[in-house]
DSSP file (Angstrom, degrees, kcal/mol; ACC not computed):
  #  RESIDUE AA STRUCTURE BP1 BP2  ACC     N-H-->O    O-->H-N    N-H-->O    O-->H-N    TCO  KAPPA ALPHA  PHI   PSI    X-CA   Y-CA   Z-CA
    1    1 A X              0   0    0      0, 0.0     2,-0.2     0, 0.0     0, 0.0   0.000 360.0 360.0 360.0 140.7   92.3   35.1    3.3
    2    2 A X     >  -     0   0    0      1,-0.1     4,-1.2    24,-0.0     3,-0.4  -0.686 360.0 -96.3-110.9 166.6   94.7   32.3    2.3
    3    3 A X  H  > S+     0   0    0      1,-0.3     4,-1.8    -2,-0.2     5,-0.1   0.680 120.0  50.2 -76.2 -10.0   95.4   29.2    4.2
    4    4 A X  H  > S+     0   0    0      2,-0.2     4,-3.4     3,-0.1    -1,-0.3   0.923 109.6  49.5 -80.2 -31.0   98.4   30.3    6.0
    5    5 A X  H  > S+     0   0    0     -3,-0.4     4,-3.8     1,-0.2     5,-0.2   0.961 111.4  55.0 -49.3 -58.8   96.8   33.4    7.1
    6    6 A X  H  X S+     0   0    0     -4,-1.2     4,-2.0     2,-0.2     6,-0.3   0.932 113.6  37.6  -8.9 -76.0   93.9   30.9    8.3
    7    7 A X  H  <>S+     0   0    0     -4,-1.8     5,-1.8     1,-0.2     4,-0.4   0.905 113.8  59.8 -85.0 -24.1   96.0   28.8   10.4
    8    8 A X  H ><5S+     0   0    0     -4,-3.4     3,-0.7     3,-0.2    -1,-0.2   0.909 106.8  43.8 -21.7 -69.3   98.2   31.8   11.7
    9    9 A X  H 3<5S+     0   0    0     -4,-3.8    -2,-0.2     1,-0.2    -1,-0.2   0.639 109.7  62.3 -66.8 -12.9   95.5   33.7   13.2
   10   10 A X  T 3<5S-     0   0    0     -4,-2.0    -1,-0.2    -5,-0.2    -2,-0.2   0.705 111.5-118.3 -78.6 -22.3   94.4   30.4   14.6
   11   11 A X  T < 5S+     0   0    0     -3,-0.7     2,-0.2    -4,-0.4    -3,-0.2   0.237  75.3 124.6 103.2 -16.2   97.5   29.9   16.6
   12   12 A X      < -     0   0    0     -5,-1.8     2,-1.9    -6,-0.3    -1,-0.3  -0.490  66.2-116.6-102.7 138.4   98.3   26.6   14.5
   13   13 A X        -     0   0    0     -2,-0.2     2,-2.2     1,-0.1     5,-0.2  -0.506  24.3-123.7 -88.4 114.3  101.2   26.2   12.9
   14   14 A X        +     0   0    0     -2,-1.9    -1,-0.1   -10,-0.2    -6,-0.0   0.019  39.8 170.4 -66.3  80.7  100.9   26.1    9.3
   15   15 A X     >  -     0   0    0     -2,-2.2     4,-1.3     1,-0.1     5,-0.1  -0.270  44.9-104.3 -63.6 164.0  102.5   22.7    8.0
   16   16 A X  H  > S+     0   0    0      2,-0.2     4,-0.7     1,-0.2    -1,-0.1   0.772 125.1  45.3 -43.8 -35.2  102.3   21.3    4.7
   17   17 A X  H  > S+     0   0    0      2,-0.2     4,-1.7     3,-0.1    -1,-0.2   0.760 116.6  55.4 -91.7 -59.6   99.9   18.6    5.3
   18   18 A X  H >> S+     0   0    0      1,-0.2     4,-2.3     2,-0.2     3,-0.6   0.978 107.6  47.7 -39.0 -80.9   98.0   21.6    7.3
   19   19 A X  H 3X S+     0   0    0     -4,-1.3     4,-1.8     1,-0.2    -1,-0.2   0.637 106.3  54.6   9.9 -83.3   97.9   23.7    4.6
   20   20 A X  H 3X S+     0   0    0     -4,-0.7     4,-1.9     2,-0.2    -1,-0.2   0.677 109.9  46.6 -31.7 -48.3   96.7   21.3    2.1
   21   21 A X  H <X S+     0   0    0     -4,-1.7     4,-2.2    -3,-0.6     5,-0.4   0.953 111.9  46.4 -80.0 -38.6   93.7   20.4    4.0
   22   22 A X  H  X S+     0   0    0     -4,-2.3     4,-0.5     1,-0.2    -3,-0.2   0.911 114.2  54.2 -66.0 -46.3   92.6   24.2    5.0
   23   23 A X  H  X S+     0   0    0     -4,-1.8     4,-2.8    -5,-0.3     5,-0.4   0.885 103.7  54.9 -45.1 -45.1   93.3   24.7    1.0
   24   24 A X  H >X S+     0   0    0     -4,-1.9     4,-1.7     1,-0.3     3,-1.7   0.948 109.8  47.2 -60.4 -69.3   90.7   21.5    0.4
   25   25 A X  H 3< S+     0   0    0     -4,-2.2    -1,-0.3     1,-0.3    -2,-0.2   0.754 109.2  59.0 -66.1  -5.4   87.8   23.5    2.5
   26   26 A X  H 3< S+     0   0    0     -4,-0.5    -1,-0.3    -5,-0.4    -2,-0.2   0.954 118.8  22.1 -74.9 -53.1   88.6   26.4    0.5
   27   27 A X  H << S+     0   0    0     -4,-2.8     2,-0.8    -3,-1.7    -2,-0.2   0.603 117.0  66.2 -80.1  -8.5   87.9   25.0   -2.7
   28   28 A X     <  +     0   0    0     -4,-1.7     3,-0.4    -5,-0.4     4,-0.2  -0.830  47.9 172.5-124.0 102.6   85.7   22.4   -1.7
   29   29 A X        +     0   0    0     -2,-0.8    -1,-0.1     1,-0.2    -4,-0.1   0.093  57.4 104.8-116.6  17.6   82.3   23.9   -0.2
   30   30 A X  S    S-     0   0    0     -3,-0.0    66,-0.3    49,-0.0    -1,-0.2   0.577  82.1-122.4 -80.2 -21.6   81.0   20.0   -0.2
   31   31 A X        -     0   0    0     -3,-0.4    48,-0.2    47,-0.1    -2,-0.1   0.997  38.4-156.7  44.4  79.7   81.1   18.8    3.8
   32   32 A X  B     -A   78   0A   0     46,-0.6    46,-2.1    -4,-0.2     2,-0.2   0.096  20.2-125.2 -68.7 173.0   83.2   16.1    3.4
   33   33 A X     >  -     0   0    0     44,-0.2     4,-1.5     1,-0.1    44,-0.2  -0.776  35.9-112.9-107.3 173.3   83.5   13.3    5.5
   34   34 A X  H  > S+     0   0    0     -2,-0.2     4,-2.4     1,-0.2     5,-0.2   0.832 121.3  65.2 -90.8  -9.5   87.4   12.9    6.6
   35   35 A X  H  > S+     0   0    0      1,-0.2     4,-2.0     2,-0.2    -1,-0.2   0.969 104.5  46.7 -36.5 -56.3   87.3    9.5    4.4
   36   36 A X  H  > S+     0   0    0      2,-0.2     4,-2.0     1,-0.2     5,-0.4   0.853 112.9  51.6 -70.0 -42.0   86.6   12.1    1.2
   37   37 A X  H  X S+     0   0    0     -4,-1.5     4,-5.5     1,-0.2     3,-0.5   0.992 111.3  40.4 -32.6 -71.1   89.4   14.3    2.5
   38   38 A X  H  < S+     0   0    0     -4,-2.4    -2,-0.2     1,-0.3    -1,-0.2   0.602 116.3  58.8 -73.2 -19.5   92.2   11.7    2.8
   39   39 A X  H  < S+     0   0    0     -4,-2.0     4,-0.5    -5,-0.2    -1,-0.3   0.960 109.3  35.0 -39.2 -73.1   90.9   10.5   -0.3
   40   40 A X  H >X S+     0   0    0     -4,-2.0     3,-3.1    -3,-0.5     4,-0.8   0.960 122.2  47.2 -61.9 -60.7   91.2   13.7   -2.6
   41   41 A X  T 3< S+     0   0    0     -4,-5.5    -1,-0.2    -5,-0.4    -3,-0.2   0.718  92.3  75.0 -56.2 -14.9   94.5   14.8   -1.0
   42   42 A X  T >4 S+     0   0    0     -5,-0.4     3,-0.8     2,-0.2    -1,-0.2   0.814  92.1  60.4 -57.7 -42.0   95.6   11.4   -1.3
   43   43 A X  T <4 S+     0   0    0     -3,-3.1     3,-0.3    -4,-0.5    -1,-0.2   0.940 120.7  19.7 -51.4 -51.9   96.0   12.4   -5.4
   44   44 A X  T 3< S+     0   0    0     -4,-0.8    -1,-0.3     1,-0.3    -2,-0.2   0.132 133.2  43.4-108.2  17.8   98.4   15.1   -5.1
   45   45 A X    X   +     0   0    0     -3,-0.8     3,-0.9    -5,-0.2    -1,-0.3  -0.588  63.5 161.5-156.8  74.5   99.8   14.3   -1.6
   46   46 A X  T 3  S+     0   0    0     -3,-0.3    -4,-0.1     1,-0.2    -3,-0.1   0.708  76.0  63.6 -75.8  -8.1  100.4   10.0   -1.6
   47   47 A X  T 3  S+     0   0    0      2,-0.1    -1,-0.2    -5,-0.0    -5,-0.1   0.336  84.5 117.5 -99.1  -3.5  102.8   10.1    1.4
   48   48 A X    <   -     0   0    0     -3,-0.9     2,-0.2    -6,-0.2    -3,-0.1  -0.418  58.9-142.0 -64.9 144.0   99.6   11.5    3.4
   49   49 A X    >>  -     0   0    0      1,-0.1     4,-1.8    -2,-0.0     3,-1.2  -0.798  17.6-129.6-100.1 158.6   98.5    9.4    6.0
   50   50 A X  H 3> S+     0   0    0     -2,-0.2     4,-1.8     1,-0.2    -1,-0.1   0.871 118.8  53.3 -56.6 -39.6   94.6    8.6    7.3
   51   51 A X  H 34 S+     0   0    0      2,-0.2     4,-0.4     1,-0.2    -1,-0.2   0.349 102.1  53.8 -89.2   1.8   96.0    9.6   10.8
   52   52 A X  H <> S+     0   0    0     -3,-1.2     4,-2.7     3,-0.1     5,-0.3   0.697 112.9  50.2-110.5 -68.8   97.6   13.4    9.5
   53   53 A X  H  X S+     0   0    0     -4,-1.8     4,-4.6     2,-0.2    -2,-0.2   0.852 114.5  40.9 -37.7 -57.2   93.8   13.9    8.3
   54   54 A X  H  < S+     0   0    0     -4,-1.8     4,-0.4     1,-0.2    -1,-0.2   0.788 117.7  46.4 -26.4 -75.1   92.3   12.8   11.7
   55   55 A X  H  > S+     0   0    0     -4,-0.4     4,-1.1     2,-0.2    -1,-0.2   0.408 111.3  51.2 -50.6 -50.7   94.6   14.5   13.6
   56   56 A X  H >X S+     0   0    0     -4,-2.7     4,-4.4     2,-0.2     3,-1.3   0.944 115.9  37.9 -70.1 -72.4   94.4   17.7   11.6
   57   57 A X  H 3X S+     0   0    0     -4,-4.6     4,-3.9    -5,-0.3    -2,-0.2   0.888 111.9  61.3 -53.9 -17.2   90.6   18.3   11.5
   58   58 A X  H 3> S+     0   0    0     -4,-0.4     4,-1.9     1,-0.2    -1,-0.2   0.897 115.8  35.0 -55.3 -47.7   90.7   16.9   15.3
   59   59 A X  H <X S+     0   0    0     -3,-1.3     4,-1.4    -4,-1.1    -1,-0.2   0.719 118.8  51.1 -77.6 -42.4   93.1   20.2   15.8
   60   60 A X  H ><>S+     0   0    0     -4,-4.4     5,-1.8    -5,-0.2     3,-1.7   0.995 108.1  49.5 -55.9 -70.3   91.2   22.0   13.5
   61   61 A X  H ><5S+     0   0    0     -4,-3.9     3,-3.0    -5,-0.3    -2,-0.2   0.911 108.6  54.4  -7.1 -89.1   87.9   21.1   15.2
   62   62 A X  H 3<5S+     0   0    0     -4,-1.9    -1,-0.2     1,-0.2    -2,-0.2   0.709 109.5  45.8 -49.9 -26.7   89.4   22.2   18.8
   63   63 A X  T <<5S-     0   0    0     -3,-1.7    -1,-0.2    -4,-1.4    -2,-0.2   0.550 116.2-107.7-103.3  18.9   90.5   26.0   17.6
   64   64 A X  T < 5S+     0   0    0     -3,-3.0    -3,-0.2    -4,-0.4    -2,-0.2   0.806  83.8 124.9  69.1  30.0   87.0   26.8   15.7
   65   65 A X  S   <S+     0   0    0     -5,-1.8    16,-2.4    -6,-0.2     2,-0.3   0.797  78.5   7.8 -99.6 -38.9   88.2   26.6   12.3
   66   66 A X  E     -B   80   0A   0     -6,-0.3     2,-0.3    14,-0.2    14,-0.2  -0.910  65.8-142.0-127.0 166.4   85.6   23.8   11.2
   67   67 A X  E     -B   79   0A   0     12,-1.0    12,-1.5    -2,-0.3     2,-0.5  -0.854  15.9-129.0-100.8 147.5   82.6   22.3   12.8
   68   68 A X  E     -B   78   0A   0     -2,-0.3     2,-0.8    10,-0.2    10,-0.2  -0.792  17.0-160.6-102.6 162.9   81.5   18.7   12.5
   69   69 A X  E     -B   77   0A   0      8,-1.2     2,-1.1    -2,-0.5     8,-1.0  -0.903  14.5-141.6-114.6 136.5   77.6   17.8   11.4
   70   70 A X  E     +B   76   0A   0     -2,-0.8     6,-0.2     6,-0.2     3,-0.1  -0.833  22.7 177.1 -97.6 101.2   76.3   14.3   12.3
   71   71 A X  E     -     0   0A   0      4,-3.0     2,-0.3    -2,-1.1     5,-0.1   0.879  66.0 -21.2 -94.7 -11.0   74.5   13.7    9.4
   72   72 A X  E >  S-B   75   0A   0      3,-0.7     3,-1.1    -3,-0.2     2,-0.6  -0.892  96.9 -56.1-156.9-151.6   73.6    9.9   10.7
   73   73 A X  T 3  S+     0   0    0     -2,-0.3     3,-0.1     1,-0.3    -3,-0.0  -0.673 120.1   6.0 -98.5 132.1   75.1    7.7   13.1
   74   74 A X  T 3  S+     0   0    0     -2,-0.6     2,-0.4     1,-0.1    -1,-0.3   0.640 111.6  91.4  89.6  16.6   79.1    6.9   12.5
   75   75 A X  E <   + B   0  72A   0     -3,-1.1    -4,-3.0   -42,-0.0    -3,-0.7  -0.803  53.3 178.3-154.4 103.5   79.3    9.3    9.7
   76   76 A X  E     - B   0  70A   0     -2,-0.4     2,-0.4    -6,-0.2    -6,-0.2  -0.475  12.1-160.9-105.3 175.9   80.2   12.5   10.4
   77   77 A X  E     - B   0  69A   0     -8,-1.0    -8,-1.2    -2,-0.2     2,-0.6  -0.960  13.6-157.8-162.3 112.2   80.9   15.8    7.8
   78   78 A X  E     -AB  32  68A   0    -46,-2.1   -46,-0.6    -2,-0.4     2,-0.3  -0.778   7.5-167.0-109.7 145.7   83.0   19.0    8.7
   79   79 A X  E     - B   0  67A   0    -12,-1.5   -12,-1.0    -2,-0.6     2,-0.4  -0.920  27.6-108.1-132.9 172.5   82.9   22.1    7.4
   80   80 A X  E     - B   0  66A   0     -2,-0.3     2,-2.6   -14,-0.2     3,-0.3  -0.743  24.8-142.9-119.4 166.3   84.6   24.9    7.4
   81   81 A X        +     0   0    0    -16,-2.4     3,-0.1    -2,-0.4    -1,-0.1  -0.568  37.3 152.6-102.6  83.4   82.9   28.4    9.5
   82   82 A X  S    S-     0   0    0     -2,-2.6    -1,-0.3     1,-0.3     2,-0.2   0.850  78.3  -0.3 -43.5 -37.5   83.8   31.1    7.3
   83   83 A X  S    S-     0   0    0     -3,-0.3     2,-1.3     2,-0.1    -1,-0.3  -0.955  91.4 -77.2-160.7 162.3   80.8   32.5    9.0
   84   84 A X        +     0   0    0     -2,-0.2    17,-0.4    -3,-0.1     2,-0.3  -0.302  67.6 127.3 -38.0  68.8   78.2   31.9   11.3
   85   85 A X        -     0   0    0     -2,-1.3    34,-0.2    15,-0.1    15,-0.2  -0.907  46.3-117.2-137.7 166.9   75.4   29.6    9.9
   86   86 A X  E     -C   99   0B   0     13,-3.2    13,-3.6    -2,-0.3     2,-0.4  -0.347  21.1-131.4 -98.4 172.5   73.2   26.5   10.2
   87   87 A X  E     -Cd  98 120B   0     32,-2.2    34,-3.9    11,-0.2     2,-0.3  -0.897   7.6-164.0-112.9 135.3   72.9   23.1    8.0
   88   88 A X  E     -Cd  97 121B   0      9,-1.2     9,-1.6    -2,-0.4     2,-0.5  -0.939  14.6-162.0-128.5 131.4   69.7   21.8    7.0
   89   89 A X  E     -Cd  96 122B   0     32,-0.8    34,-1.0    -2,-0.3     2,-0.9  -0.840  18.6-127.9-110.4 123.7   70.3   18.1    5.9
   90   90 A X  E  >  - d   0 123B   0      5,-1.0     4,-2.6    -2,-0.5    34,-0.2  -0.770   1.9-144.2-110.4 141.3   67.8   16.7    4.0
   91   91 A X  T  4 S+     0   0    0     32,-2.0    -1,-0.1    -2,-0.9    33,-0.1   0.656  95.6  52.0 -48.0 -44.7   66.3   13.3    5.2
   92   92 A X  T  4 S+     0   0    0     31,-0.3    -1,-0.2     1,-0.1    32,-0.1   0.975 127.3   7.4 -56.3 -72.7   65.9   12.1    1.2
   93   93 A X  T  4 S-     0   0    0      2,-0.1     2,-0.9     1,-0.1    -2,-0.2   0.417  91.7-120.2-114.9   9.0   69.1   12.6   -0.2
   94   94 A X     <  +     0   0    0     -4,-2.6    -3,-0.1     1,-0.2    -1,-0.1  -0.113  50.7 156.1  79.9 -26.0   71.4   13.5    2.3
   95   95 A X        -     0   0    0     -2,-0.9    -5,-1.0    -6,-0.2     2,-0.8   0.280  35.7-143.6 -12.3 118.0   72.5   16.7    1.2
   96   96 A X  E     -C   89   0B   0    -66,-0.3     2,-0.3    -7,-0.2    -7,-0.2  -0.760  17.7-168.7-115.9 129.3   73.9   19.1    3.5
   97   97 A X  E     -C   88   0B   0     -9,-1.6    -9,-1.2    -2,-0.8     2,-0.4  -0.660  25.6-122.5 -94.7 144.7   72.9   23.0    2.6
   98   98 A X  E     -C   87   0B   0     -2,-0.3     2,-0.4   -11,-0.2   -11,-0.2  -0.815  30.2-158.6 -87.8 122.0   74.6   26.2    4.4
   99   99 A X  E     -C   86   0B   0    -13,-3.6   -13,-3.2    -2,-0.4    20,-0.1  -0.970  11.6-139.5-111.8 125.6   71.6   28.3    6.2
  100  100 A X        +     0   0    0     -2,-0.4     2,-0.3   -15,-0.2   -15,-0.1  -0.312  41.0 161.1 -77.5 159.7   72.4   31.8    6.8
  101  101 A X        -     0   0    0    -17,-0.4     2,-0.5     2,-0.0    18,-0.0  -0.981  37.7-133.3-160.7 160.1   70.9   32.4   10.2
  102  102 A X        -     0   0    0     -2,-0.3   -17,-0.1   -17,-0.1    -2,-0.0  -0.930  20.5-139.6-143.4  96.9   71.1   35.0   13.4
  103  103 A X        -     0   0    0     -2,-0.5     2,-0.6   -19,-0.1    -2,-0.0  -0.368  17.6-160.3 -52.1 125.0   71.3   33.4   16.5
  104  104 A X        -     0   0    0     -2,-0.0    -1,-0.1     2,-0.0    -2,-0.0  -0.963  22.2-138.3 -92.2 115.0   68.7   35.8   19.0
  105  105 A X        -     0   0    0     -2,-0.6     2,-0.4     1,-0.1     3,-0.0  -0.011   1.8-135.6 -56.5 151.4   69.8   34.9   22.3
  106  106 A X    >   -     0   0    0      1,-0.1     3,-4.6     0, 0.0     4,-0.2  -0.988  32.5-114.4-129.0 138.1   66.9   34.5   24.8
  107  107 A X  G >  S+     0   0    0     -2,-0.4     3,-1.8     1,-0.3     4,-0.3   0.600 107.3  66.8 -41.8 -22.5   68.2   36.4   28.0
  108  108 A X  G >  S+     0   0    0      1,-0.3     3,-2.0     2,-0.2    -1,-0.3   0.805  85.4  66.1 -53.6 -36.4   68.5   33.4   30.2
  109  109 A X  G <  S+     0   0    0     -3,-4.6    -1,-0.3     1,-0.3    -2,-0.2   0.555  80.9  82.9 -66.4  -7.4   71.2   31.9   28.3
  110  110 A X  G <  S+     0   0    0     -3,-1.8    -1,-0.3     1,-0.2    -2,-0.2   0.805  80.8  72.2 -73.8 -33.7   73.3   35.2   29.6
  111  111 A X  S <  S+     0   0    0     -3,-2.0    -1,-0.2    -4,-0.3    -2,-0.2   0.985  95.5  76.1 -45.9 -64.5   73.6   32.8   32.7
  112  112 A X  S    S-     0   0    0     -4,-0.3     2,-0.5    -3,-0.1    -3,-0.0   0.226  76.0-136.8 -27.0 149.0   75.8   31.0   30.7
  113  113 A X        -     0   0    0      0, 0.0     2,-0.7     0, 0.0    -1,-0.1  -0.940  34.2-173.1 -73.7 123.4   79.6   30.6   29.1
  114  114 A X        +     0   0    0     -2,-0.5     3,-0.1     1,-0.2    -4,-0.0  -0.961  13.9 172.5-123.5 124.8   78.3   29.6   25.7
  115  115 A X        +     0   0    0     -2,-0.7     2,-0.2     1,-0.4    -1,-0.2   0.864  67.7  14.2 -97.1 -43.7   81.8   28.7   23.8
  116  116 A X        -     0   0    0      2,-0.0    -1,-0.4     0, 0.0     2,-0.3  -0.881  56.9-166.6-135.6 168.7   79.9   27.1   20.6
  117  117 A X        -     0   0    0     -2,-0.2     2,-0.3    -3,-0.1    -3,-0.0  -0.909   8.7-169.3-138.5 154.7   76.3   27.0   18.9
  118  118 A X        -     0   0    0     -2,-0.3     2,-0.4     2,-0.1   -32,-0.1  -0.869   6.6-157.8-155.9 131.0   75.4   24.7   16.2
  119  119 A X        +     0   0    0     -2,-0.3   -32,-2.2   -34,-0.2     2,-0.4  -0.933  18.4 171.7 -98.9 115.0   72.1   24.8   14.0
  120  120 A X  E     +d   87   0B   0     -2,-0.4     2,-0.2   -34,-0.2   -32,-0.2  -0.966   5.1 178.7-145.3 139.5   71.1   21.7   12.5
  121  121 A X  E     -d   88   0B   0    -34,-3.9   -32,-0.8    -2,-0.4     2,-0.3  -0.965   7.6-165.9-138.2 160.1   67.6   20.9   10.4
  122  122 A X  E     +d   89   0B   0     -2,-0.2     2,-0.3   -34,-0.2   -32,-0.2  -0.874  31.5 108.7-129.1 145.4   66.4   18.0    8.7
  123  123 A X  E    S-d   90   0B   0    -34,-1.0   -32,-2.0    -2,-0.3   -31,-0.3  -0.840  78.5 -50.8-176.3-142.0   63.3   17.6    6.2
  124  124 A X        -     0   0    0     -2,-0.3     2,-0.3   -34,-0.2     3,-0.1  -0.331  60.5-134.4-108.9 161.2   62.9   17.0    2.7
  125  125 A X     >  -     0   0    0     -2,-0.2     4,-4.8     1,-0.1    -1,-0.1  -0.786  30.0 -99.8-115.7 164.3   65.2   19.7    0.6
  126  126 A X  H  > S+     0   0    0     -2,-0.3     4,-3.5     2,-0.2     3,-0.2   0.972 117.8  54.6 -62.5 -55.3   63.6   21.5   -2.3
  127  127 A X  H >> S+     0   0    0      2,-0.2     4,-1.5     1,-0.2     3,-1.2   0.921 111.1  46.8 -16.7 -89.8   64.9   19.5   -5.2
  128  128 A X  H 3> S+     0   0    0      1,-0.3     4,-1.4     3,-0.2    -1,-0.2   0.799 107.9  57.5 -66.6 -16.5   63.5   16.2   -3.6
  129  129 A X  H >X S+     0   0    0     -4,-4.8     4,-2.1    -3,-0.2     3,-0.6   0.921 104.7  48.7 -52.9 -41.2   60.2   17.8   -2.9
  130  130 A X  H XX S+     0   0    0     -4,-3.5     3,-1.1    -3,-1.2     4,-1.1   0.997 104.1  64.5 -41.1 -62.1   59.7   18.8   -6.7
  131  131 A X  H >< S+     0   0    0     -4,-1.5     3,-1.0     1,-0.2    -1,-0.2   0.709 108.2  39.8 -31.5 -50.4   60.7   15.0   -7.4
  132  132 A X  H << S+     0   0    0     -4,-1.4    -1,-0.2    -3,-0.6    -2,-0.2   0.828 106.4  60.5 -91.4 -23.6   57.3   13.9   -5.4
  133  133 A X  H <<        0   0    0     -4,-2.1    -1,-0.2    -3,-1.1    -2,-0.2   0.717 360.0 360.0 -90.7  11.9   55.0   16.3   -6.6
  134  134 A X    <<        0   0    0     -4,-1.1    -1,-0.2    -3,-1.0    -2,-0.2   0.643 360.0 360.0-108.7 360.0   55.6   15.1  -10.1
């Protein structure tokens, strides 16, 4: 699916500026912070503003097109949900990993409207575990 299609089905109107950014989480599978965005886009787009970025993932955010992670406090990381899955963020090096996952509902929650879910875990990733045990 390409990024107008993307922001079509979303209801959003696909600007240029729009566009460009839905294009970055296409290529860019990294969980950026929106610093790193407005950064990158910055190259090929210099008339962007920090407040076009915001603004966009804010929008973005709000129709389910991306999620944000907290990976610590004041520094936030979006990605974008191609598909259902969790982060595990590891505590060492900060990395943030895609975990495929399958929510099982426990019936109670059927009481509920549940609009969003979010899966986040933290420990050591494998990489920095090798590092200690050599």
């Amino acid at each position: 699916m390409d990024a107008i299609s993307i922001l079509t089905a979303a209801g959003i109107n696909p600007s240029v500026q729009r566009i460009q950014v839905i294009d970055y989480f296409l290529k860019n599978k990294i969980h950026p912070t929106a610093e790193r965005i407005y950064s990158d886009l910055r190259q090929d787009m210099p008339a962007i503003s920090k407040a076009t970025v915001y603004n966009t993932l804010s929008l973005f955010e709000e129709k389910g097109l991306i999620t944000v992670i907290a990976i610590e406090e004041g520094k936030a990381r979006y990605d974008f949900m191609e598909s259902l899955h969790g982060h595990f963020i590891c505590s060492s090096c900060k990395q943030v990993i895609d975990v495929p996952c399958e929510v099982k509902w426990h019936p109670s929650v059927k009481e509920f409207d549940v609009h969003s879910e979010k899966i986040l875990m933290r420990g050591i990733c494998k990489e920095c575990l090798n590092k200690t045990d050599k």
